[in-house]
C-alpha positions in Angstrom: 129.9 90.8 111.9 131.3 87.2 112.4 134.6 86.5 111.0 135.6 83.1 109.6 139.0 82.3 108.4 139.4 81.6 105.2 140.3 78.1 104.1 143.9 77.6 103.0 142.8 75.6 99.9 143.1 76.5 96.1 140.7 75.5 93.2 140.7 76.4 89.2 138.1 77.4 87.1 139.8 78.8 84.6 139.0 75.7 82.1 135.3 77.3 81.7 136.0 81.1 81.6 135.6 80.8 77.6 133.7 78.0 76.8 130.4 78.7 75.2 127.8 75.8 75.2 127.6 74.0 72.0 123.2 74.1 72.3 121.7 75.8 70.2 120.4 79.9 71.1 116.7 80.3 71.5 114.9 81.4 69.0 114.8 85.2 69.1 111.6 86.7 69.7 112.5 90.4 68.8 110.6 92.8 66.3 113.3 94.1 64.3 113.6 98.0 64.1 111.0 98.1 67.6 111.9 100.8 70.2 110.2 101.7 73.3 111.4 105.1 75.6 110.8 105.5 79.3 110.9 108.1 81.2 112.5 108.1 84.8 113.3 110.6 87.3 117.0 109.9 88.2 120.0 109.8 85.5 121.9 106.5 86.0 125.3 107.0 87.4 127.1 103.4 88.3 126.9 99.7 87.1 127.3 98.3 90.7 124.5 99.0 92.6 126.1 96.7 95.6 127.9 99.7 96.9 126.8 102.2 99.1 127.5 105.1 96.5 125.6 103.3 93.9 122.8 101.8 96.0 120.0 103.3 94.0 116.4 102.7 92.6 118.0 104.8 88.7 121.2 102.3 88.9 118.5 99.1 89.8 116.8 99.4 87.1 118.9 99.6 84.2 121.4 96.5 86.1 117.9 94.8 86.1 117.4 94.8 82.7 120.8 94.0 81.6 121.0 91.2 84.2 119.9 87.9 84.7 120.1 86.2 88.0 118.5 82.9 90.4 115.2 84.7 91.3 113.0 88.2 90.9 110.0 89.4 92.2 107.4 89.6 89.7 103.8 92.2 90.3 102.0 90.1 92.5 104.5 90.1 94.3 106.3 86.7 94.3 109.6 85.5 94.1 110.1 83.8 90.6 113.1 81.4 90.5 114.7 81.9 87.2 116.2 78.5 86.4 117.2 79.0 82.7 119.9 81.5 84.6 120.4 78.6 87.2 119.3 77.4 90.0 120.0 76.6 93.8 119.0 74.2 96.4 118.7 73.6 100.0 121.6 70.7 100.5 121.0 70.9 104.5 119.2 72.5 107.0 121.6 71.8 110.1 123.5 73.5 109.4 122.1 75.5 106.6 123.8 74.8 103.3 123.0 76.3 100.0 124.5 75.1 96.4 124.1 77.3 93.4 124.6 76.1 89.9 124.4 78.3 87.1 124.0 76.8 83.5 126.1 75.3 81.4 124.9 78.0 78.5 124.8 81.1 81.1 127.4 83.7 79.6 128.3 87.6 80.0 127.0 89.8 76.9 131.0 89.5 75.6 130.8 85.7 75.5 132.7 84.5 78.1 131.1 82.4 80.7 129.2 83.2 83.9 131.0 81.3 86.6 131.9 80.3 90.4 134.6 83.2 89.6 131.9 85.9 89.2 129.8 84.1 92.3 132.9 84.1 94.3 133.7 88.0 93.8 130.2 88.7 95.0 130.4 86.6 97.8 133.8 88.1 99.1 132.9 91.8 98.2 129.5 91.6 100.1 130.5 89.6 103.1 133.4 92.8 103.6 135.5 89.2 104.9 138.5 90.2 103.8 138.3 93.8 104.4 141.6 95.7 106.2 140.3 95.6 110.3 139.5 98.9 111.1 139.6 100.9 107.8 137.7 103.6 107.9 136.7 104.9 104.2 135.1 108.4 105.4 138.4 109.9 105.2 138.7 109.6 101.8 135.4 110.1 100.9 134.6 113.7 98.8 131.6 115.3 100.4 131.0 117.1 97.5 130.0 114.2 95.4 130.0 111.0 97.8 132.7 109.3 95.5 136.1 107.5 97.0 139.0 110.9 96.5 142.8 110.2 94.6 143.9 110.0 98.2 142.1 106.7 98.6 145.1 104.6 99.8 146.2 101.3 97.8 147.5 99.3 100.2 143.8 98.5 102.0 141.2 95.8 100.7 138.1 97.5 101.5 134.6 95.6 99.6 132.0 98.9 100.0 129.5 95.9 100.0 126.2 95.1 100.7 126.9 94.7 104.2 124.5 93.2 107.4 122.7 91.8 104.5 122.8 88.0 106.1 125.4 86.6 103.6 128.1 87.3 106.5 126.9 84.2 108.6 128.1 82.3 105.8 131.7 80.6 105.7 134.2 80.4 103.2 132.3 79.0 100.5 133.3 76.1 98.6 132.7 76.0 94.5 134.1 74.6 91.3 133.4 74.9 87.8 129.8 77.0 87.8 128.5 75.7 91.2 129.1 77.1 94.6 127.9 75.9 98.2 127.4 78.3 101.1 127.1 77.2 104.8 125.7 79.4 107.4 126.6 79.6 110.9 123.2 79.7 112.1 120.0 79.4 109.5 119.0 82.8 108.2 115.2 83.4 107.6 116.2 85.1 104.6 118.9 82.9 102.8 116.9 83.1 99.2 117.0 86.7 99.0 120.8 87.3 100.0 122.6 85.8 97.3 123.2 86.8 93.5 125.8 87.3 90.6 126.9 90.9 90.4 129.3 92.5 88.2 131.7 89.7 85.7 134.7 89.0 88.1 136.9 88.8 84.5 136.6 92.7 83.6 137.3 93.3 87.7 140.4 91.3 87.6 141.9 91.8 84.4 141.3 96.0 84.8 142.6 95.6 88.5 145.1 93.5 87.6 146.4 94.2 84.0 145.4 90.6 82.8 143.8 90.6 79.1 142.9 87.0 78.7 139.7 86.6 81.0 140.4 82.7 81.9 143.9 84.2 83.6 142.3 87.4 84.9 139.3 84.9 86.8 142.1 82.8 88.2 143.9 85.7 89.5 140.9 86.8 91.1 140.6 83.4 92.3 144.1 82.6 94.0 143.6 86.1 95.2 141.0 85.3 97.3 141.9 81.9 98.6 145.1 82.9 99.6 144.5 86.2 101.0 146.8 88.3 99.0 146.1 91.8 100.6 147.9 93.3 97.3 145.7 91.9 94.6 143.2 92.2 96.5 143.0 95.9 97.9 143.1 96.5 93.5 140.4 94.1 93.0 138.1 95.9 95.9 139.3 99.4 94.9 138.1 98.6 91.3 135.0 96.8 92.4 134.2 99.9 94.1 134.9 102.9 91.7 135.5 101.2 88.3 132.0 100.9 87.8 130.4 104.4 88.1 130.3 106.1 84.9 127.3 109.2 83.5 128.2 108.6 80.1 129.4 105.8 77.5 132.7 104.8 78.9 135.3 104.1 76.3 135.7 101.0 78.0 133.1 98.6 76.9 133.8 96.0 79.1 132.3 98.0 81.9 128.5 97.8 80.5 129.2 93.7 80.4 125.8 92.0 81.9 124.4 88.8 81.5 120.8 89.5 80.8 118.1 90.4 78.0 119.5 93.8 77.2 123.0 95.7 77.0 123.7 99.0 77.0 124.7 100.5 73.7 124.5 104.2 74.3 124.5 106.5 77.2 124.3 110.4 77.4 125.0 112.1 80.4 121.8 113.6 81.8 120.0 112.2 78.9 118.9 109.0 78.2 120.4 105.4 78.2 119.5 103.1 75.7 119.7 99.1 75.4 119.9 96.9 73.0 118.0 93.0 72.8 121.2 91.1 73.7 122.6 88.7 71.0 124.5 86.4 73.3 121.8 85.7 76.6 120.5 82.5 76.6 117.4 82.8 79.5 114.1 82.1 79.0 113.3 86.4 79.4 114.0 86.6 75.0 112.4 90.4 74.8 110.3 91.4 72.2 111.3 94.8 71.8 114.4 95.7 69.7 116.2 98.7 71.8 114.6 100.4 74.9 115.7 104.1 76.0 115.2 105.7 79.5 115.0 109.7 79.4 116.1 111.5 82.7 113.0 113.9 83.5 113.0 114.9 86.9 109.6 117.4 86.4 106.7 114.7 87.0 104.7 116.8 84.6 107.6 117.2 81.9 107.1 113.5 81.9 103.3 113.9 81.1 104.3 116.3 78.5 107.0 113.8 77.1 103.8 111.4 76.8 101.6 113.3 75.3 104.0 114.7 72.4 104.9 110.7 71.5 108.6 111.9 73.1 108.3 108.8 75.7 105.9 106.0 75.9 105.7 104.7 79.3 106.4 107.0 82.4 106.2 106.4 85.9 106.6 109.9 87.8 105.9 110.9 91.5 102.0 111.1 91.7 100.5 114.4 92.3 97.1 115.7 91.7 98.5 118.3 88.6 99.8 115.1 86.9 96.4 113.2 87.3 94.6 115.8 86.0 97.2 116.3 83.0 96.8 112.4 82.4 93.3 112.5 82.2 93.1 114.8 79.6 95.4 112.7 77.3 94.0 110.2 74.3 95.4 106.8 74.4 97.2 106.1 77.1 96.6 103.9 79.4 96.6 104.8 83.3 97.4 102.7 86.5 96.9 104.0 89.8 97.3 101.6 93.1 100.3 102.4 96.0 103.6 101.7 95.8 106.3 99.9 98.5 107.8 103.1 98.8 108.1 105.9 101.9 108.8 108.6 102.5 110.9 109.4 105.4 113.7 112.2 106.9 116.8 110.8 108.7 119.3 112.5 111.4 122.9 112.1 110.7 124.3 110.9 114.4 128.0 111.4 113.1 130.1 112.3 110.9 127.8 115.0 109.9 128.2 118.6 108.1 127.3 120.4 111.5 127.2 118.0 114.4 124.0 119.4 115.3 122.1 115.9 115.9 125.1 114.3 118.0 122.7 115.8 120.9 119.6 113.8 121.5 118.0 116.9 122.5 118.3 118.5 119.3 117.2 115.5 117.4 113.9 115.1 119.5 113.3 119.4 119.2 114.1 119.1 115.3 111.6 115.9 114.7 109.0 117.9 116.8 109.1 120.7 114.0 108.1 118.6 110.9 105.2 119.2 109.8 104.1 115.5 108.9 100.3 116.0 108.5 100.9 119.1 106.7 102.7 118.0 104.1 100.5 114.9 103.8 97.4 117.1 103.6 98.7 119.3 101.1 100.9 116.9 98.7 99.5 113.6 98.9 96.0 113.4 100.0 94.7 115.7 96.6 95.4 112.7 94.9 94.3 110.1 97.4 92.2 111.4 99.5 92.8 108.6 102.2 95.9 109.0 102.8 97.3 109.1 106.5 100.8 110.0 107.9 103.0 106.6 108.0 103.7 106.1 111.8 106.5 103.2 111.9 110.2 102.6 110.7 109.1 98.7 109.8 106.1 97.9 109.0 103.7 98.8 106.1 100.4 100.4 107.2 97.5 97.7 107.0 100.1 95.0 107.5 100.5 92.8 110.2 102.0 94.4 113.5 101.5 98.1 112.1 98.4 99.1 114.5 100.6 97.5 117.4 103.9 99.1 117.2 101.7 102.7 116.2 100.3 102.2 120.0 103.6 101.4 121.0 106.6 103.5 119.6 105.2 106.9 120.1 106.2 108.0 116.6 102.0 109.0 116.7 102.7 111.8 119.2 105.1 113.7 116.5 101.9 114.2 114.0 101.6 117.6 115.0 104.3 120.3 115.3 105.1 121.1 118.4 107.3 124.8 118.1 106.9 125.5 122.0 108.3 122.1 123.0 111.3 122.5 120.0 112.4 125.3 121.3 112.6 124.4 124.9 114.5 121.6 123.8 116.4 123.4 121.6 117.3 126.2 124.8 117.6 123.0 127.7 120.8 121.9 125.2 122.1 125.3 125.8 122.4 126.2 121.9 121.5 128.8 119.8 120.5 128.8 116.3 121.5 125.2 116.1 122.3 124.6 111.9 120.4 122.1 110.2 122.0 121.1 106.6 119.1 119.4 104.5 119.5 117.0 101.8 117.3 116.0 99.2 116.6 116.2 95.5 116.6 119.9 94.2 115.2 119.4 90.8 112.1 117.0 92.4 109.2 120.0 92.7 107.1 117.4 95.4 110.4 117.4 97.1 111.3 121.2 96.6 107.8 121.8 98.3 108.0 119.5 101.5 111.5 121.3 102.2 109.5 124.6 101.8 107.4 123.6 104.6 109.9 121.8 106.9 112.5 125.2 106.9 109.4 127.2 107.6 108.7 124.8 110.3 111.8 124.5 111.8 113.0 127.7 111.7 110.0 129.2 113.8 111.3 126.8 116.5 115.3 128.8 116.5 117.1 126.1 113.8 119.2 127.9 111.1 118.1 125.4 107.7 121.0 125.4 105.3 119.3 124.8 102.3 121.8 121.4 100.6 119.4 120.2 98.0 121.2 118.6 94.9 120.1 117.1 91.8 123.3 114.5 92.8 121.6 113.5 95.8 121.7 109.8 95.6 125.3 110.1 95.3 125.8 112.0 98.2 123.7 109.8 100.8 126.1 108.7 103.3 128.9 110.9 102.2 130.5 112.1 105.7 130.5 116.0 106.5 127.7 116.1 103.3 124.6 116.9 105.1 122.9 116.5 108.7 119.5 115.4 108.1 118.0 114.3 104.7 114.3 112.9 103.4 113.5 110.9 100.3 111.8 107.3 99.7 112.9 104.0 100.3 112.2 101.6 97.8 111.6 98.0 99.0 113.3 95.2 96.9 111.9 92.2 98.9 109.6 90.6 101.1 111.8 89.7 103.3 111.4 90.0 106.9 115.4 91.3 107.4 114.4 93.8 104.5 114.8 96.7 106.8 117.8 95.3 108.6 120.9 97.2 106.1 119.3 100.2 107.1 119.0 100.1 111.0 122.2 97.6 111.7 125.7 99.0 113.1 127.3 99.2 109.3 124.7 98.3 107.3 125.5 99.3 103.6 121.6 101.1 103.9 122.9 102.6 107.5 123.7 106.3 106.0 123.3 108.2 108.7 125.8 106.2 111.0 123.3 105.7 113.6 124.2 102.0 116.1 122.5 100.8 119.1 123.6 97.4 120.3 120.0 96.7 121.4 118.9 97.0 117.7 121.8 95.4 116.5 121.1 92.4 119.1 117.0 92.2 118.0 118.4 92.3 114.4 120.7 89.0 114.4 117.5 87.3 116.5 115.3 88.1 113.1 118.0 87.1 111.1 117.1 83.3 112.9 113.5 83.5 113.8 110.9 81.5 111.9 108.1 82.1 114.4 105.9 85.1 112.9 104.5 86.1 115.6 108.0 86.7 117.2 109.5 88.3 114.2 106.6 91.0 114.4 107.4 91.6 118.5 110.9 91.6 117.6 110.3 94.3 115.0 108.0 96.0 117.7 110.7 96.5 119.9 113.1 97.6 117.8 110.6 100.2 116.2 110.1 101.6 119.5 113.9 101.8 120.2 114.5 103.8 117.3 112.0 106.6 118.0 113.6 106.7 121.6 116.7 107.5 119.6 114.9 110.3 117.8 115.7 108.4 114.2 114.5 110.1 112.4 110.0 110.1 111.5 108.4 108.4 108.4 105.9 110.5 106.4 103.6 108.8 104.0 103.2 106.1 101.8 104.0 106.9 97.8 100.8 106.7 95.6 101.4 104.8 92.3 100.8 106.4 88.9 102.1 104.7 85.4 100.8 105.8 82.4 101.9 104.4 78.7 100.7 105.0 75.2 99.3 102.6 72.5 102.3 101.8 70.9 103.4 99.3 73.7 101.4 96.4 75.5 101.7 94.2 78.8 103.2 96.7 80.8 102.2 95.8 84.5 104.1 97.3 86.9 104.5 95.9 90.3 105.2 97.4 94.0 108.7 96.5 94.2 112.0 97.3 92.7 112.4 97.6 89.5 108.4 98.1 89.2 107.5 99.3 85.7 110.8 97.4 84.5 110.3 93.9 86.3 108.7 92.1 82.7 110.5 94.5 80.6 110.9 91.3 78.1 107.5 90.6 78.4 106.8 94.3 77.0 105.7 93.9 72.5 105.2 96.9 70.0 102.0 97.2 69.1 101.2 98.2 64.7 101.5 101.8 66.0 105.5 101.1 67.1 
């Protein structure tokens, strides 16, 4: 990471913490008394999806909607500036300077203004610049549920950020008023997609801090940062961390605070969320529909059920051939098929695991020999598309650019069949026996439920003990040290970006759960970061592809099928590849007479 010092300068803001613009509010659009319910797989569990805890496609979703921001991807997919949130501008190229100005009507769901405050607490929270040097949070991490414990000193500042995202080659930005400039060390491919507004820096401050006026708590926060006062500030991160996760209605309503088309109004733990048009955004995204609910059904075909009964109206489970033949049996409803930017994939833990199995290359290489790729591919995916292969790279999507190359080169291709006899030599050449392999992944997902049927069967014909760690709190637990040793579920790409997979494979990379570095990687990473050549960014991803299967990684599986189904009494629902997919025009949505 490179480290700037901070500027010894001061600046004030506070003067537009409260003031609301004095245009008038578009015109509402919304149907009075309208409601729409989704259905979704994962219960919400935290407001901050910047963190590592809370980094999730069920937390995404619901942020998405109740947040506006400079830019989204919308189904095609392109990258839609949103300029009646605010907009931003290229100032410089050499070096690389970036100004963001959000507008003069842009405000928080409670009234008070969005600001350089709120852009400056994202900045220092996912640069990790102030961070204590050499604070290592693991300790104080609860394996049980991946959540900071009460021993979690309060003397540190520690920012659990989005990390080895690119905003870290920037230097201590400078901003006034509701415009911020960021300068890069060195231009970064990727500077459009690295930036954005997270959670209101008033309600940080003034909980952290014990300041009720928010134009006082947002200078705090201010001062705090500029002049590097490590006691406000280890408050301020500890908050920003923690203050935000919450499975039910928090008494404190300043915690579901957004700045977008929707606000949450009611929550029930492992039930549904619901939120409500929002009286005080000012964007261009006005929704049509009055209140929108998610339901928590983890069962794909519970879902289908919840459709036909008129329980939800839109549902977008994991595909499987039972739900397209329940689908297609149901009266109108509409179904989409296509593929999404999801994979499927199982990780090793390097360190810091439950066992310490996978701390010996030999037992990493024997363990990915054992999964049984094609298999579950042939019986889980392919009944519903019939063409589907086994994914073969860390990197690239099949079919794109550079995927046929770095198959021929990173050998992932010759772990497509299991290989038992070669596991277990491995397995006896490391001088172990009965090596234990704790497995994590979602317990109340049947697709999921069936692929660890078949990898333990696998495995443990090759002389690994499988300790069965499934949870329905799985998300949570991602990353937690001592949790697991080696877990599979999908990653959901957010971008186009060609650094997309880079906070996943990077030393300390808030997407780097399984604490896996290799300063060759970490080296082809921060070229990418710079590279504008294409052709070069696809041999630079070649290369570090093949690296990471001669690390024994970890093996992708398959690309995730698309299904979305929703009934008449909604229209221009068009989901698109990317995070939030079903969700991304959720204001474009409109009740139809049957609402």
């Amino acid at each position: 990471m490179r480290i700037s010092r901070l500027a010894a300068t001061t600046a004030t803001i506070a003067a537009s913490a409260l003031v609301l613009s004095a245009c008038a509010a578009p015109q509402s659009e919304v149907v009075e008394g309208s409601s729409i319910t989704v259905a979704w797989n994962q219960p919400f569990y935290s407001y901050n999806a910047n963190t590592s805890f809370a980094n999730a496609t069920a937390n995404a979703n619901i942020i998405y909607m109740t947040n506006a921001g400079f830019n989204y991807y919308n189904n095609e997919p392109a990258l839609v500036r949103d300029e009646s949130f605010g907009t931003y501008e290229v100032v410089s190229e050499d070096p690389l300077t970036v100004t963001y100005t959000i507008n003069d009507d842009t405000q928080w769901s409670d009234g008070v203004a969005v600001d350089a405050a709120d852009m400056l607490l994202a900045w220092v929270a996912n640069t990790g610049r102030l961070n204590t040097p050499d604070f290592d949070p693991s300790e104080f991490t609860d394996p049980e549920t991946g959540e900071f414990t009460d021993e979690y000193p309060t003397d540190v500042v520690y920012f659990d950020g989005s990390l080895g995202t690119g905003l870290d080659l920037t230097a201590f930005p400078e901003f006034d008023g509701k415009t911020m400039t960021l300068t890069y060390d060195e231009f970064f491919v990727d500077w459009e997609l690295v930036f954005g507004v997270g959670v209101p820096a008033h309600i940080v401050a003034s909980r952290a801090l014990d300041i009720e006026d928010p134009a006082e708590a947002k200078q705090a926060l201010i001062d705090a940062v500029v002049n590097e006062d490590t006691e406000a500030l280890a408050a301020i991160s500890s908050f920003w961390n923690s203050g935000f996760n919450f499975t039910e209605m928090p008494e404190d309503t300043g915690l579901v605070v957004g700045s977008g088309p929707y606000t949450i109004t009611d929550f029930v733990a492992d039930q549904y969320i619901t939120m409500t048009a929002n009286e005080n955004y000012r964007g261009d995204n006005l929704p049509a529909i009055e209140e929108v609910t998610v339901r928590f059904i983890s069962d794909p075909l519970a879902a289908v059920q919840a459709l036909a009964n008129g329980e939800v109206d839109i549902i977008s489970p994991q595909a499987t051939a039972d739900v397209a033949d329940a689908l297609a049996a149901l009266d109108d409803v509409t179904v989409l098929g296509g593929e999404e930017a999801v994979y499927e994939h199982i990780d090793l833990s390097f360190a810091n695991s439950k066992n310490g199995t996978f701390d010996n290359p030999l037992l990493r290489e024997a363990f990915l020999k054992t999964i049984p790729r094609q298999q579950i591919v042939d019986t889980l995916i392919q009944p519903l598309n019939p063409e589907a292969q086994v994914r073969n790279s860390q990197l690239f999507l099949p079919g794109a650019p550079g995927y046929d190359e770095t198959v021929a080169n990173n050998g992932m291709s010759n772990f497509t069949d299991v290989d038992i006899e070669g596991a277990q030599a491995l397995i006896a050449e490391a001088g172990v026996t009965d090596p234990a392999v704790c497995i994590l992944y979602a317990s109340n997902n049947p697709r999921r439920v069936n692929e660890f049927a078949l990898i333990q069967a696998s495995a443990t014909e090759a002389g690994f003990v499988i300790e069965d760690c499934g949870s329905p709190e799985w998300g949570g637990l991602l990353g937690t040290p001592g949790a697991y040793d080696a877990t599979f579920f999908g990653w959901q790409s957010t971008s186009l970006g060609v650094t997309n997979s880079s906070p996943t494979f990077r030393t300390g990379g808030i997407n780097n759960l399984n604490s896996y570095s290799n300063t060759e990687v970490d080296a082809l990473l921060d070229e990418l970061d710079v590279t504008l050549d294409a052709e070069r960014q696809i041999e630079i991803q070649v290369e570090i592809d093949k690296l990471l299967m001669d690390d024994f990684y970890g093996l992708t599986i398959f690309q995730f099928p698309a299904v979305t189904a929703f009934s008449d009494r909604v229209t221009n629902v068009e989901p698109g590849p990317l995070s939030p997919t079903i969700f991304w025009n959720v204001w474009d949505w409109e009740p139809t007479e049957n609402n």
